[in-house]
C-alpha positions in Angstrom: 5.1 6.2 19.5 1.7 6.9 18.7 -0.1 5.2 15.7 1.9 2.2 16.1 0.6 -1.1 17.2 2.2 -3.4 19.4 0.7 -6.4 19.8 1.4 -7.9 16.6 1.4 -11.7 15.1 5.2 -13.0 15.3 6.3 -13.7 12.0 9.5 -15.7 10.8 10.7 -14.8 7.1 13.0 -17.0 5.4 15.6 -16.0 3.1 18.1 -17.7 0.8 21.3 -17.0 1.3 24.3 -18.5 -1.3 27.2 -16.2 -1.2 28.5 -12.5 -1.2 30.6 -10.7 -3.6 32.0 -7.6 -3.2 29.1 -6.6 -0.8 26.4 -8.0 -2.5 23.8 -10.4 -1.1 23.3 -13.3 -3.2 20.6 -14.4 -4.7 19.3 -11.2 -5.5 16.1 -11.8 -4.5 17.5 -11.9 -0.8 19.0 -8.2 -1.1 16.1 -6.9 -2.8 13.3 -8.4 0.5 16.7 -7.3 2.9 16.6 -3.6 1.1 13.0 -3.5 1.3 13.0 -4.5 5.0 15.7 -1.6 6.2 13.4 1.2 3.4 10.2 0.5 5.7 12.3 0.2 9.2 10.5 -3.3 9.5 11.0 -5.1 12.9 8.2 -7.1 12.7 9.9 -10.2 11.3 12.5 -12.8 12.8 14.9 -12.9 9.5 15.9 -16.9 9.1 18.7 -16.9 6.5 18.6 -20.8 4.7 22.2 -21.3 3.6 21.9 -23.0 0.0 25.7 -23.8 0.3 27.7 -25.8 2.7 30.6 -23.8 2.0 29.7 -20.7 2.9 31.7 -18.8 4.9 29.4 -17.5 7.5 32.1 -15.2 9.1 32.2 -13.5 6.0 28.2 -13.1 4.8 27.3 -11.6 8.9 30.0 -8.9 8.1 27.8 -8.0 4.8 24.6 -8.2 6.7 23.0 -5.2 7.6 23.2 -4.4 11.4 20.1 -3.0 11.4 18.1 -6.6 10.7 18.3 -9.2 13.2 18.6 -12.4 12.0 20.0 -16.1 12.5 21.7 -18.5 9.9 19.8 -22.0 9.5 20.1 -25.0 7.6 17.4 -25.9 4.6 17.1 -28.9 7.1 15.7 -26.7 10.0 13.0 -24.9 7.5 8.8 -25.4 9.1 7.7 -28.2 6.4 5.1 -26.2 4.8 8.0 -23.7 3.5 10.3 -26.5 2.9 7.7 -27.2 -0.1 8.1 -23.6 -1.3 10.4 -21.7 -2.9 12.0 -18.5 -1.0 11.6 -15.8 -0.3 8.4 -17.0 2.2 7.1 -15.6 5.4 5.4 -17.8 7.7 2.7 -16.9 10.6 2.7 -19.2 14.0 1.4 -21.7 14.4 2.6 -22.4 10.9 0.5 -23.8 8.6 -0.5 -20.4 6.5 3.0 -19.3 4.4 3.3 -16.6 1.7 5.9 -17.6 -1.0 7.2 -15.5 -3.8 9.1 -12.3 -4.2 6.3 -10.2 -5.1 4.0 -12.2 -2.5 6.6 -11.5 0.3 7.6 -8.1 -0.9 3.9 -6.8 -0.8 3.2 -8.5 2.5 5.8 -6.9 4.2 4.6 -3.5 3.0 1.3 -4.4 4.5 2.4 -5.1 7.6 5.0 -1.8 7.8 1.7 0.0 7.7 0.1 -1.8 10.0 2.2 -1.5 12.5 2.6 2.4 11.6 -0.3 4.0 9.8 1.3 7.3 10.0 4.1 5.5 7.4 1.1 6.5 4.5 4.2 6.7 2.0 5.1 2.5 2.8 1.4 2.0 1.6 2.2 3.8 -1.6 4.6 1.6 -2.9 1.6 -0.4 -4.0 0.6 1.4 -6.6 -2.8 2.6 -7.8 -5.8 0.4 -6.3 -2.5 -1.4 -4.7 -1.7 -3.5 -7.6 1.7 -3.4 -7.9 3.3 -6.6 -9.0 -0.3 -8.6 -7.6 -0.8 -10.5 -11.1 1.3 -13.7 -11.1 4.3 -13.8 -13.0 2.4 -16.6 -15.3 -0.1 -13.9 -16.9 1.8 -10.5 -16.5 4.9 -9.7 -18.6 5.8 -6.6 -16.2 5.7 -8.5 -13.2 7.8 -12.0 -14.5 10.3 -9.4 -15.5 10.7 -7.3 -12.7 10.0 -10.5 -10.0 12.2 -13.3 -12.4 14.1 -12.5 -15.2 16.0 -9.5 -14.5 17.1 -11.1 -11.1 18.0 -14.3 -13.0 19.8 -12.6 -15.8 21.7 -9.9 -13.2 22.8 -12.8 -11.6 24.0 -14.6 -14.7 25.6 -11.4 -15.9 27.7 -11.0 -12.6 28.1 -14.9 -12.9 30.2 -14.2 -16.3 34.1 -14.8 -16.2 35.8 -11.7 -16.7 38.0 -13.2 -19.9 34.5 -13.9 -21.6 33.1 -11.3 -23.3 29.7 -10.1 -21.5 26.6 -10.1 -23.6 23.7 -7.4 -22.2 21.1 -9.1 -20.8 17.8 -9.0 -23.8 16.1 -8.0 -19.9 17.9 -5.0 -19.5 17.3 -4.3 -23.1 13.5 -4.6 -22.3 14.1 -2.2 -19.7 15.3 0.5 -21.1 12.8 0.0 -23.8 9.7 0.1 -21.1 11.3 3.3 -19.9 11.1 5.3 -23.3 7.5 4.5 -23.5 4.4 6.8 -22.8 3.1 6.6 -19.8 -0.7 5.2 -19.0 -2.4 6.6 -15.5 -5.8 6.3 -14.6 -6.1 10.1 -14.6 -4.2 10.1 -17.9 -6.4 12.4 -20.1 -6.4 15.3 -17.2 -2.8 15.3 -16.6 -1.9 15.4 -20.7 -3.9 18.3 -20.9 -2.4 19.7 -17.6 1.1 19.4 -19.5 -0.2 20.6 -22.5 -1.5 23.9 -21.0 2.2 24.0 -19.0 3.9 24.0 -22.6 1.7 26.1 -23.8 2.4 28.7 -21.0 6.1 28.4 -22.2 6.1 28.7 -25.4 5.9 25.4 -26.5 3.8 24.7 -29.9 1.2 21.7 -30.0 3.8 20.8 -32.9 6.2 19.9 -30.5 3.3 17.5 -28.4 2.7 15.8 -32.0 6.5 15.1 -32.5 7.1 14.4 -28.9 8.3 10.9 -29.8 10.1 11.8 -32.6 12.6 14.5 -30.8 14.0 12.6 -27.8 17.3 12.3 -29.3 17.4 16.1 -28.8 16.8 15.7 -25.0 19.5 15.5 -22.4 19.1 14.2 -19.2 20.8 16.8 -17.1 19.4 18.9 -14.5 18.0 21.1 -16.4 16.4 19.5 -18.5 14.4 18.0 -15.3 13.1 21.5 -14.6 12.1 22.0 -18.4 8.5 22.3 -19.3 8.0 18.8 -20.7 8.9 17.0 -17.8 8.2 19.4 -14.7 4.9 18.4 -14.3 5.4 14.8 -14.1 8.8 15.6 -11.5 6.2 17.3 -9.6 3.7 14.8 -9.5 6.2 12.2 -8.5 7.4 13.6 -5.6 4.2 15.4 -4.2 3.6 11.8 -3.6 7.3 11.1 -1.4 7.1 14.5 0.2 4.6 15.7 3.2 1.8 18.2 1.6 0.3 20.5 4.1 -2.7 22.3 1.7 -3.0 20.2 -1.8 -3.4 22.7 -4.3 -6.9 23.3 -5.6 -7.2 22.3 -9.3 -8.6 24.6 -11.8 -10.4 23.8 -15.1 -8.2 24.1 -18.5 -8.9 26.9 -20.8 -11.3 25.8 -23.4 -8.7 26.0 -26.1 -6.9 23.2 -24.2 -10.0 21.0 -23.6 -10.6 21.3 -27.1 -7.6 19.7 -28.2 -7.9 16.2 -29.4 -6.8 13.2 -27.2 -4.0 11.9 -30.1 -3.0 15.4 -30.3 -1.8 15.8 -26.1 1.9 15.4 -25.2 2.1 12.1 -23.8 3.4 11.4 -20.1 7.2 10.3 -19.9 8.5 7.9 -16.9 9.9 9.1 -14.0 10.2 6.1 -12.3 9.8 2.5 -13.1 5.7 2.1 -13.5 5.2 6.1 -14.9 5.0 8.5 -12.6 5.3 7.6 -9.0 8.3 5.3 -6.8 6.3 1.8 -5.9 7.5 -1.7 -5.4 8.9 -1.9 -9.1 11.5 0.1 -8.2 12.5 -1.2 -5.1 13.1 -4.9 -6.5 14.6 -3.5 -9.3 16.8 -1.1 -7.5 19.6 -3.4 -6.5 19.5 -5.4 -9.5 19.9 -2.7 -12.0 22.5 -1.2 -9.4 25.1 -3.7 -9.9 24.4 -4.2 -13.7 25.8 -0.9 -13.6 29.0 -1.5 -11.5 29.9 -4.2 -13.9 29.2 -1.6 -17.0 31.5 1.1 -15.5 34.2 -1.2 -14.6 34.5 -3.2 -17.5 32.5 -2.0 -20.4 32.0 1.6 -19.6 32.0 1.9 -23.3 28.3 0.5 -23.3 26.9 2.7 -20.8 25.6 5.2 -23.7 23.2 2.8 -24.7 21.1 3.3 -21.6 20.1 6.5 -20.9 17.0 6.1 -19.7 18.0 3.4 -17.1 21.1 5.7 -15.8 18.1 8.4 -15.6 16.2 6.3 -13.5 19.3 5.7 -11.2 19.8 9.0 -10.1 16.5 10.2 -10.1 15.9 7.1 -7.4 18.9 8.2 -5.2 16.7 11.5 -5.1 13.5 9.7 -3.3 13.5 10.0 0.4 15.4 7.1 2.9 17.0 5.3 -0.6 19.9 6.2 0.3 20.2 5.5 4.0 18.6 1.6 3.3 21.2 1.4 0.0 23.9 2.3 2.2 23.1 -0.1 4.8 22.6 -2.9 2.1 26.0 -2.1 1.0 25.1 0.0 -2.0 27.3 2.7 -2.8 25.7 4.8 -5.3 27.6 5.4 -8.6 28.2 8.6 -10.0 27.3 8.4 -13.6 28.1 11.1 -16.4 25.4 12.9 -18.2 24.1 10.6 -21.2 22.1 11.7 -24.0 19.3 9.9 -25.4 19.6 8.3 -28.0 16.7 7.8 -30.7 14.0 5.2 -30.4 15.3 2.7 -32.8 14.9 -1.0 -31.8 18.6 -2.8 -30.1 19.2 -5.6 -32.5 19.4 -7.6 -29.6 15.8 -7.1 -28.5 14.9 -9.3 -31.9 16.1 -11.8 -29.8 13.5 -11.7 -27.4 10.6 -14.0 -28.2 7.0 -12.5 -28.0 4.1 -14.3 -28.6 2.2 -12.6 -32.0 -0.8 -13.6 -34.1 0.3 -14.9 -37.4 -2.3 -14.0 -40.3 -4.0 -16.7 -42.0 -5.1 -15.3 -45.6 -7.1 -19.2 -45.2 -9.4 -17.7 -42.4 -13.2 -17.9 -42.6 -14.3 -16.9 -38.7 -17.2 -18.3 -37.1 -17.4 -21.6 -35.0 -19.5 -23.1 -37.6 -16.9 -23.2 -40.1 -14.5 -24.2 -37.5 -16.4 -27.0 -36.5 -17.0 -28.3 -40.2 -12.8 -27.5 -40.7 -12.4 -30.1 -37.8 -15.1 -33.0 -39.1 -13.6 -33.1 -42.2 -10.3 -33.8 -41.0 -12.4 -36.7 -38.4 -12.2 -35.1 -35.1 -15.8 -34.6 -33.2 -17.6 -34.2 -29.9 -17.7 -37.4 -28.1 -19.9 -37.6 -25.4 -20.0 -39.7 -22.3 -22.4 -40.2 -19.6 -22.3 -38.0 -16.1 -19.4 -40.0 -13.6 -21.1 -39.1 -10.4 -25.3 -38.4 -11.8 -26.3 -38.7 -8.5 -25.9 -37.0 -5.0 -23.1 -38.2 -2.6 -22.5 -35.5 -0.3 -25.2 -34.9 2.5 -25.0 -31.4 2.6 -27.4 -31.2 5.6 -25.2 -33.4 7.8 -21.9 -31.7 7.0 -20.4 -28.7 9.4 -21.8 -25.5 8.1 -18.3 -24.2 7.8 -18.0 -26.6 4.8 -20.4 -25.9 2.6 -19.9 -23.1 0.1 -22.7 -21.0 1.5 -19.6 -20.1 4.3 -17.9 -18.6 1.4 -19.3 -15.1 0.5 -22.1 -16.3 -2.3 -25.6 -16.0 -3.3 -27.8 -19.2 -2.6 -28.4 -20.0 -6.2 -24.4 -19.9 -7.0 -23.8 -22.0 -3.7 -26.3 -24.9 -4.9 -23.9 -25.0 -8.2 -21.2 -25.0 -6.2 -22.4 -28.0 -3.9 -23.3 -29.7 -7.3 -19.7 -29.3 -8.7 -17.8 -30.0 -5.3 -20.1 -33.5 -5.5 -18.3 -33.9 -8.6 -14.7 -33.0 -8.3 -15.1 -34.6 -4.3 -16.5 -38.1 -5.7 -13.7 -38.8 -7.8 -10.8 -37.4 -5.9 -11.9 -39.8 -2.8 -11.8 -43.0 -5.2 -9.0 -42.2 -6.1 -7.1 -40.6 -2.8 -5.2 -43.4 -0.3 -4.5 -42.8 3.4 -1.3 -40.6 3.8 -1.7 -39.0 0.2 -1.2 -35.4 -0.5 -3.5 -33.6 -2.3 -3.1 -30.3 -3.6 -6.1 -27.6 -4.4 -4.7 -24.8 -6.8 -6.2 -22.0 -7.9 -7.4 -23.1 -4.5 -10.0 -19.1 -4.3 -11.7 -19.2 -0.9 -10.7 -23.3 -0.6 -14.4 -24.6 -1.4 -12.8 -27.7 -3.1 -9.7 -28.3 -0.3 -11.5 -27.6 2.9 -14.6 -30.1 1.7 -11.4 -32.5 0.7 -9.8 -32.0 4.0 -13.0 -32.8 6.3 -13.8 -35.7 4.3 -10.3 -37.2 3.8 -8.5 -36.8 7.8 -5.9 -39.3 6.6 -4.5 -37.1 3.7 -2.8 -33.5 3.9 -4.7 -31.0 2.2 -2.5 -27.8 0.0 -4.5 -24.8 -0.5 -2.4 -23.1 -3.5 -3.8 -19.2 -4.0 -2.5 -16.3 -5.4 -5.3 -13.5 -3.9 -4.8 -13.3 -0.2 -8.3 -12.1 0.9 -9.5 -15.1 -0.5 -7.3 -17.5 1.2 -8.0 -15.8 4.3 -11.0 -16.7 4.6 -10.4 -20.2 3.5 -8.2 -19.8 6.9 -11.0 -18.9 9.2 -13.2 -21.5 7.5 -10.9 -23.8 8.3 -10.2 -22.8 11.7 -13.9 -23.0 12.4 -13.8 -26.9 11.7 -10.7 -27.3 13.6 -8.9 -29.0 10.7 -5.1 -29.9 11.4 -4.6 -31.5 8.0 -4.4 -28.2 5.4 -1.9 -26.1 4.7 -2.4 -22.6 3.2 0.0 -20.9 0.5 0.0 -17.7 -0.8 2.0 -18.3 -4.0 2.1 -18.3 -7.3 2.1 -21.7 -8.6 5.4 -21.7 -9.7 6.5 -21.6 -6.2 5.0 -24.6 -4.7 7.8 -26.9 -5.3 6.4 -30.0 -3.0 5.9 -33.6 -4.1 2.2 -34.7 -3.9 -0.1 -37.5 -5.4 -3.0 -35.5 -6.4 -3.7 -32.1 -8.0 -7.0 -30.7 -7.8 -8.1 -27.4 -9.5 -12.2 -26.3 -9.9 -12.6 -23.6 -12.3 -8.5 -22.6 -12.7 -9.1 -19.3 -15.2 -8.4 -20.4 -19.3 -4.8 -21.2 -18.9 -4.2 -21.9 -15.3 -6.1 -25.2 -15.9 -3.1 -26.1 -18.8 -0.7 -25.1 -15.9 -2.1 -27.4 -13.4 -2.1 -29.8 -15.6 1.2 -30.0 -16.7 2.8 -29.4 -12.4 0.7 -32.5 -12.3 2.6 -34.4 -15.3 5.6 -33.2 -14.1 5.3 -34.2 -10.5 3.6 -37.9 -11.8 0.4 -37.0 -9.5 -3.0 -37.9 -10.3 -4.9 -34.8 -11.5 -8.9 -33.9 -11.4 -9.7 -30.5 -13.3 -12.6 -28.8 -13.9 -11.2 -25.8 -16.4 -13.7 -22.4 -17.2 -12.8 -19.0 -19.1 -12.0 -21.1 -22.1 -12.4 -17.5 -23.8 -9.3 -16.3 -21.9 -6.9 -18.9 -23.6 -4.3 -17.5 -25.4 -0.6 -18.3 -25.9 2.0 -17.1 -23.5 5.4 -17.1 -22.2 4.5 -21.1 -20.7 2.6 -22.5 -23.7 1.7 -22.4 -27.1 -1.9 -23.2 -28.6 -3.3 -25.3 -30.0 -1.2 -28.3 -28.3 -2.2 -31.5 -29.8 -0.6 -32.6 -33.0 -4.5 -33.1 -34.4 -5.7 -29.5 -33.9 -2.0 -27.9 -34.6 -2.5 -30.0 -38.6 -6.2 -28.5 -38.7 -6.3 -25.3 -37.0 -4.6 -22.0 -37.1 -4.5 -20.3 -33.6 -7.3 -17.6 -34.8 -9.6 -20.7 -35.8 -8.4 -22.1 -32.0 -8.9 -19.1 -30.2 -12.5 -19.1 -32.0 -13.2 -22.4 -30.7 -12.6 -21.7 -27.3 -14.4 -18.5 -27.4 -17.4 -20.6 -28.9 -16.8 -23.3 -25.9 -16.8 -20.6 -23.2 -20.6 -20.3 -23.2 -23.3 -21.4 -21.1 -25.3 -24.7 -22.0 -28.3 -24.0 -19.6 -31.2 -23.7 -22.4 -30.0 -26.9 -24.2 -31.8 -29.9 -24.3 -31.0 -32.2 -21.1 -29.5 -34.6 -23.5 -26.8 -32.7 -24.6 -26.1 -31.5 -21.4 -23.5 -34.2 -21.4 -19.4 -34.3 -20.8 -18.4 -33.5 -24.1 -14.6 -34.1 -25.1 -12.4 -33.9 -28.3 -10.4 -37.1 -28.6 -6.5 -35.6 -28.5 -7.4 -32.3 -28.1 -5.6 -31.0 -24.7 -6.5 -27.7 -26.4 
């Protein structure tokens, strides 16, 4: 077929496999990468399924398997050792030794290489998003992706888990759900399209009243078919599926009537979801798709009852079935879709069991001065202060000039001046870690960016394996070809969040991990009893989340409130280059950690 490429790097994904029931794939994360992989018509990949169970019955789970996806049952025993340190899903390139790890990780990298093999597949490419972002931030910093990549998964599962004489309690995730579906909708083209709608209403009959109380009169809606050819929501139907559909002559686009770019940005109907981001299908709803799917099996078998209290989510249900080849890769996954009755919305009042749900908020503190000055006085008087301690490694150790040029940062994509303070740090962080690092050690660089710390480590320490831990994949690309360059058969590469990496090792490395990547580091390190060598930056970026809670030491917890904390590290995050050389000095707070 033209467009398509042929001579393409073998790949091997692996994918858990734990049990089936009634058609579904267990874990969920394996049905969502196996529905995924039959929606693009990927062939690229061997399919390795890693029984988690040695009672499976694997007479049983290849009847459930889609005949479409060739693959082979294997033992965790018989996993490459670079995933066997990983979590799955992962995907591994020959000769072996660069993996991707994840659900979101996998998921995207399999859209990539759809494409690539078919550029004519433009709609595959789409389900990335805008600027393809979808689900990229790690489910560490983003609340959309953790949910969509971890805790609906992990709660479906639970929920289909429950005995059936228990009563089943809604999932808070589902909850959140529903709730993410009722709000407006944010697009980078937002103000255009608003006023787009606006001017749509307008040529209905509909008042700017109604735009104001848009919120406010959902309860009035109902989510039948007619209603999705109504006014107030044609425009964003349309714009959804221009997007799934082939266009031969996009529409020109003509300029609103002055009375409607007049009109006030607070005062334009906001944008309502069609699918699970806003407006367009992408990745979200794919991993979502079978999870939600048999939530709803469970509802209309057992609690049907319930089933009112999501109108939104049903919405989204069969408004998916709607988008091109979901129904021919559901089928083939096993998915029969349900045929739900028409639910009305109900109002936008808060499910008492979404006050369940912790969130991280800023507490006021009537106390509160501002200011690092006062901050700094608040933490004298209670006898904590800078201690300062001389340089550990004041003086060159690494000869730059004798090293390959593949492992000096100058390799790496940066300007001469940044690549000098690079070298100067890399002295650092390398001078310790080899006093500390024995023959046969395993030392892990996360956060690992384009591997100027590991691929230095690696050269310098042949004895020892080398981890590259990195969540952007350009970057640890070109770490790869780096490394390749030097012909180094002691690193490993892994495109993962760091949640993922689940491999012992004796020494955790991390140069410049953003504000509270350096905490996590820290504490995989505590937890795995490995040394650790941290140099952390973006101190300004700390801020409590899902993981941790600031401030963390007892001392700072008894003196600080988290404004005066947040103060403090916005007050540390600042450059020391016109002070004194004197105090350009290691300064620490004894107990701090934060």
């Amino acid at each position: 077929m033209k467009g398509i490429k042929k001579s393409l790097t073998e790949e091997y994904l692996y994918l858990d496999l734990s049990h089936q029931t009634e058609g579904c794939i267990f874990p969920l994360h394996t049905a969502v990468t196996v529905f995924l992989l039959l929606y693009c018509d990927c062939k690229i990949f061997k399919v390795c399924l890693v029984l988690t169970r040695e009672s499976t019955d694997i007479s049983q789970i290849k009847n459930v398997l889609p005949q479409d996806v060739e693959t082979q049952i294997i033992s965790r025993e018989e996993l490459p050792s670079i995933v066997q340190n990983c979590c799955l899903p992962a995907a591994v390139e020959r000769p072996g030794n660069f993996c991707r790890a994840g659900l979101a990780v996998v998921l995207r990298h399999i859209i990539q290489k759809s494409y690539e093999a078919d550029p004519s597949k433009k709609e595959i490419l789409e389900l990335l998003g805008f600027k393809k972002t979808c689900l990229k931030a790690c489910a560490e910093v983003s609340q959309w992706t953790r949910l969509c990549e971890l805790t609906i998964p992990s709660a479906i599962e639970n929920f289909l888990g429950e005995s059936s004489e228990q009563p089943s309690t809604i999932p808070v995730e589902i909850l959140q759900l529903e709730k993410k579906l009722s709000e407006p909708v944010r697009v980078h083209n937002d103000d255009k399209l608003r006023r787009q709608k606006l001017k749509e209403q307008k040529a209905a009959g509909v008042g700017l009243s109604l735009a104001k109380d848009k919120t406010k009169s959902k309860a009035c809606n109902q989510e039948t078919s007619e209603e999705l050819d109504s006014p107030s929501k044609s425009l964003e139907l349309e714009l959804a599926f221009s997007k799934l559909t082939p266009q031969e002559d996009p529409a020109s686009a003509n300029r609103e009537p002055s009375h409607i770019r007049k009109v006030k940005a607070s005062d334009l109907p906001p944008l309502e979801h069609v699918f699970a981001e806003g407006l367009y299908f992408t990745l979200a709803d794919i991993v979502l798709l079978p999870c939600v799917h048999h939530f709803l099996v469970i509802i209309c078998k057992k609690h049907s009852e319930k089933l009112v209290e999501f109108p939104l989510l049903a919405s989204w249900y069969q408004r998916i079935q709607e988008v091109p080849k979901v129904k021919t890769a559901a089928s083939k996954c096993g998915i029969q879709f349900l045929d739900l009755p028409e639910l009305l919305t109900t109002s936008n009042e808060q499910h008492p069991n979404l006050s369940e749900v912790p969130g991280v908020e800023e507490q006021s503190d009537p106390s509160f001065i501002g200011g690092p000055r006062p901050t700094m006085t608040k933490l004298m008087e209670k006898g904590i202060e800078v201690m300062f301690s001389p340089h550990p490694c004041p003086t060159w150790t690494l000869d730059w000039n004798n090293l390959p040029a593949a492992v000096s940062p100058k390799e790496g994509k940066m300007s001469s001046d940044r690549a000098l303070r690079k070298q100067q740090q890399l002295n650092n962080l390398v001078y310790v870690v080899t006093n500390q690092a024995r023959p046969g050690d395993r030392i892990v660089d996360f956060c690992s960016g384009g591997g100027h710390v590991g691929i230095v480590l690696a050269h310098m320490l042949p004895s020892c394996q080398v981890t590259l831990i990195e969540n952007k994949e350009l970057s640890l690309v070109r770490a790869k070809k780096r490394s390749d360059e030097l012909g180094l058969s002691n690193i490993w590469f892994i495109q993962a969040n760091m949640e993922y990496f689940t491999g012992m090792f004796n020494i955790g490395v991390a140069l410049h991990a953003c504000g509270v990547a350096t905490d996590m580091v820290i504490e995989h390190c505590i937890k795995m009893r490995a040394s650790f060598v941290t140099c952390p930056c973006c101190y300004g970026f700390i801020q409590s989340t899902s993981k941790f809670n600031f401030p963390k030491s007892e001392q700072f917890k008894e003196t600080l409130s988290y404004k005066e904390h947040m103060i403090l590290c916005r007050f540390a995050d600042q450059t020391a280059v016109q002070l004194p050389l004197q105090r350009r000095l290691i300064g620490s707070l004894p107990g701090s950690k934060r």
